[in-house]
C-alpha positions in Angstrom: 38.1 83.3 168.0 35.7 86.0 168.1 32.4 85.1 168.2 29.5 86.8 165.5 26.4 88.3 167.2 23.4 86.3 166.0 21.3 87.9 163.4 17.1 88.2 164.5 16.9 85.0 162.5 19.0 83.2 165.2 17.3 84.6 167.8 13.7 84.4 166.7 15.3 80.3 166.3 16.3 79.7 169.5 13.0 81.6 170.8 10.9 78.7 168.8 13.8 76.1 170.3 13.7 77.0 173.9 9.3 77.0 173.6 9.5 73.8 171.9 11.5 72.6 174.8 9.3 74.1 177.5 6.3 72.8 176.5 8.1 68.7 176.0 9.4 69.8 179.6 6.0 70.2 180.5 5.1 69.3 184.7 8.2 68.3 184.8 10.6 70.0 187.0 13.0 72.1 185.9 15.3 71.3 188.0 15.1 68.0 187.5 15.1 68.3 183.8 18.3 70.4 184.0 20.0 68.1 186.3 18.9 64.9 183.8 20.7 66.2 180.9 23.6 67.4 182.8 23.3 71.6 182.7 22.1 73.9 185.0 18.7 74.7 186.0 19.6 78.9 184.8 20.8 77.1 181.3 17.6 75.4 181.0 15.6 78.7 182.2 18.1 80.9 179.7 17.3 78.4 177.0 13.0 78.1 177.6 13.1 81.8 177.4 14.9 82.3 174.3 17.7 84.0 176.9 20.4 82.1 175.4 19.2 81.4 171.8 22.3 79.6 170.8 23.0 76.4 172.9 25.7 74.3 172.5 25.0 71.1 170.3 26.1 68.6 173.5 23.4 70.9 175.2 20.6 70.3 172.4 21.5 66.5 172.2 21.0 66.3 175.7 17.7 67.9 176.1 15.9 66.3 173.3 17.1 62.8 175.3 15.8 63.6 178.5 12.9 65.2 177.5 12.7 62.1 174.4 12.6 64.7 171.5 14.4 63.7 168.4 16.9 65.9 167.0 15.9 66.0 163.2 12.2 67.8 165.3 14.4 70.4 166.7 16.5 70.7 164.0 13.1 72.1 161.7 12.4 73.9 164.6 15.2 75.8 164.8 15.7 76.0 160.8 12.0 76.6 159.8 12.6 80.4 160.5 15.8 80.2 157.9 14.9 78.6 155.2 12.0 80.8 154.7 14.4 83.8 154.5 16.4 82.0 152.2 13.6 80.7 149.5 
């Protein structure tokens, strides 16, 4: 399966995603963040910097336990860009 490049839509998303996650992260390490949820601490870094704007669901579900952020929050997060464009 080949994979679609993400549109600027998906990109500016997982921007707002990864910032939303840095700033829950907040002191905390990133390592030990990273380690918590079971990825590694160049995911986590990738992700926070809008690197990798598209993480895997597991990956998502993961963070927003460790860091105690529900999922419907990052959900609007990450579709607050889209439905704009789509209205």
């Amino acid at each position: 399966m080949v994979r679609l490049p993400l549109t600027p839509a998906q990109v500016e998303a997982g921007r707002r995603l990864g910032s939303r996650l840095r700033s829950a992260r907040g002191g905390r390490d990133l390592v030990d963040v990273a380690r918590a949820a079971g990825i590694s601490p160049e995911t986590l870094r990738k992700i926070e910097t809008g690197r990798l704007p598209s993480p895997a669901f597991g990956t998502v579900v993961a963070l927003s336990q460790v860091l105690d952020l529900p999922l419907d929050e990052l959900a609007a997060i990450w579709m607050s860009g889209s439905l704009a464009e789509s209205g």
